[in-house]
N, C-alpha and C positions, 0 to 999 in steps of 0.2 A: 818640454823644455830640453833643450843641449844641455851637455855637459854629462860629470858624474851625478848618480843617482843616491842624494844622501839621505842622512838621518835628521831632521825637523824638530827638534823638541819643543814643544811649545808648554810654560807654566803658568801658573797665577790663580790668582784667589776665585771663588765662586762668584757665577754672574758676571764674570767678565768677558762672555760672551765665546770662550775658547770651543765651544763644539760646533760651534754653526763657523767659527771664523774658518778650523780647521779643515772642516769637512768643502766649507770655498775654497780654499785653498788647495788641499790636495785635489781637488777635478783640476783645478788651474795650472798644475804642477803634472797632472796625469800621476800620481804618486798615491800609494793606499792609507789610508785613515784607521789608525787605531786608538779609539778612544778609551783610554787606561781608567777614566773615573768612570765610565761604565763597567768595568770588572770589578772595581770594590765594589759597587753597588749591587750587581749580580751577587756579590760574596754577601751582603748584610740580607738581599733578598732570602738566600738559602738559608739563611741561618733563622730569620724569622718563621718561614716556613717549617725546620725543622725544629722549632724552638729553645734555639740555641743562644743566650744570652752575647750582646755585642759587648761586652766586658767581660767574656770570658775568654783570654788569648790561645790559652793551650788549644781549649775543643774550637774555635774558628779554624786555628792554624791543619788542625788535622782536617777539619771540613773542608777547606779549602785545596788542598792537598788532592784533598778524591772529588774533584769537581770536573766535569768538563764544562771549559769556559771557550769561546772563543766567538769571531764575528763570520758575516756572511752578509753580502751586498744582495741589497734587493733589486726590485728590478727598474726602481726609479733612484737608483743608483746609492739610496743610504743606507750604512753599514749598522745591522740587528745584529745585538747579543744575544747569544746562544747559551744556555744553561741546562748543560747533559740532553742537547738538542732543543730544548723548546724557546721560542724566541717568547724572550722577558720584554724587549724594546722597549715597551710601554707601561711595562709593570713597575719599571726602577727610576721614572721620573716623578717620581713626589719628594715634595719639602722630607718627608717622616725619612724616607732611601738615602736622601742627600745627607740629611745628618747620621744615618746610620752608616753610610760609606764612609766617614768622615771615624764613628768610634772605631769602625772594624781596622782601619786603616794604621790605627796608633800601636796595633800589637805585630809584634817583631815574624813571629811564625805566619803570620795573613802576609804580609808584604813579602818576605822569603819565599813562599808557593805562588806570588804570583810576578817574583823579580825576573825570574825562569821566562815564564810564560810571555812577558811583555820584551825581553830579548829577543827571545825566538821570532817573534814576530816582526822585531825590527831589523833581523839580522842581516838580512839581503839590501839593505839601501832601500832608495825609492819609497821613504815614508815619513808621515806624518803623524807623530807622539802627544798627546795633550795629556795634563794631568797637573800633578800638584810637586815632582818630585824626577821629573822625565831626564829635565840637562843635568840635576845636581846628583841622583842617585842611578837611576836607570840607566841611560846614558850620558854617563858624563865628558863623555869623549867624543856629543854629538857636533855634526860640520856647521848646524846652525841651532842656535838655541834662542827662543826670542820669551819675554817676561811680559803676559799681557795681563793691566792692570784696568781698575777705574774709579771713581769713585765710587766710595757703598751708597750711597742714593742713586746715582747713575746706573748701581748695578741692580737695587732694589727694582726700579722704575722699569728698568728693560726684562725682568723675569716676571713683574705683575704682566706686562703687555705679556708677555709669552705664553705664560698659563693664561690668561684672559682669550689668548689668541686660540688656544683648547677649547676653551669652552670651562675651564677651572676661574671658578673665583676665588680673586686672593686680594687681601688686607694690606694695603701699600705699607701702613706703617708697622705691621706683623713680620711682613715679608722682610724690610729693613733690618728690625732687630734680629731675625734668622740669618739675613747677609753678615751681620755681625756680631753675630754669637760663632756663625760658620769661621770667620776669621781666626778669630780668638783662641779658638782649640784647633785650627792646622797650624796656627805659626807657635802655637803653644804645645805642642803636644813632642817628648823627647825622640821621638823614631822621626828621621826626616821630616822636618819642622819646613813650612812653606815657605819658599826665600829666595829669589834671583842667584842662580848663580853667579860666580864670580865674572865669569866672561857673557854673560844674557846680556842680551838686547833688550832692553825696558819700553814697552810700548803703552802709553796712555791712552788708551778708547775716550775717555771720557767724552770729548769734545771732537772726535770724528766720526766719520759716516761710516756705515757697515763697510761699503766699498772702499773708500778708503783705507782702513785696517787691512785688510787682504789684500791690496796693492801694495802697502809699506810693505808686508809679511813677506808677498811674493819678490819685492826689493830686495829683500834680505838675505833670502835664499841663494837668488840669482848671481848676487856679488862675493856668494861663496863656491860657488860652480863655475862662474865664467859662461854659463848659458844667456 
């Protein structure tokens, strides 16, 4: 796409489909993808590993601190988290990771080591940010910033298909009350609480097509570049 090469924040609650929309979208955009709730989840991965309790803020934040984190594109084009080189990709996508990224996420020294980390990589334009806190903390001075939402059934419904589509069985209505217990403690939680910002673009999946969401997105974008 013409034009400058910006910053994409993309936020909103779990299950709202933000990793597959994003990762459409930045091929669409020719722009790189950095998925930010894959690095808390690499942080709750290591911590389990080295059995570090996710409620304990100090020893996360120094663990975190000495991590090497960061991505690497495969060769069918999707972006593997790397964790002091070994790719987790598949290790950090369980329900048990997802709420664990969620407690690591609430302590002020975890988000600090890795506020750094998620700049840097956004620093040069030409990128696409997803997370839970991208336009309102991380960059909040991003060129586009869009808020994608959906219902927590709609979102429950579309993450059993997902894991089902693994080869994971999962409990539709298990899955629902984990979409909304997930909720509950990001928009509850006092370190960057989960919330549109002020100027986001609020986009409701619920009642659209995969494509369709990544066409709006990529509208959004476009009409802030002049591409």
């Amino acid at each position: 796409m013409s034009g400058p090469r910006i910053v994409v924040a993309i936020d909103g609650p779990a299950g709202a489909g933000k990793s597959t929309v994003a990762r459409a979208l930045a091929h669409r955009l020719g722009y790189t993808l950095v998925d930010t709730g894959a690095l808390y989840r690499g942080v709750a991965l290591a911590a389990k590993e080295r059995g570090i309790s996710w409620d304990d803020g100090a020893s996360l934040g120094a663990m975190t601190a000495s991590l090497r984190l960061g991505f690497r594109t495969s060769a069918d084009g999707e972006p593997r988290l790397l964790l002091d080189g070994r790719d987790v990709s598949a290790d950090i996508r369980t329900p048990e990771l997802a709420m664990g990224a969620s407690d690591v996420s609430k302590h002020a020294p975890v988000r600090d080591a890795l506020l750094a980390l998620q700049r840097l990589l956004g620093a040069q334009g030409g990128v696409v940010l997803e997370g839970r806190d991208i336009g309102t903390v991380v960059f909040p001075d991003a060129e586009a910033k869009i808020f994608l939402t959906a219902s927590a059934e709609s979102r429950a419904s579309r993450r059993v298909q997902d894991q089902e589509s693994r080869g994971i069985p999962s409990d539709p209505e298990t899955t629902l009350q984990e979409i909304r217990a997930r909720d509950a403690q990001d928009q509850s939680r006092p370190i960057a609480p989960l919330k549109p910002a002020s100027d986001s673009i609020v986009v409701d999946t619920t009642d659209l097509e995969f494509d369709q969401v990544v066409t709006r997105l990529f509208e959004i974008v476009r009409s802030r570049t002049g591409g």
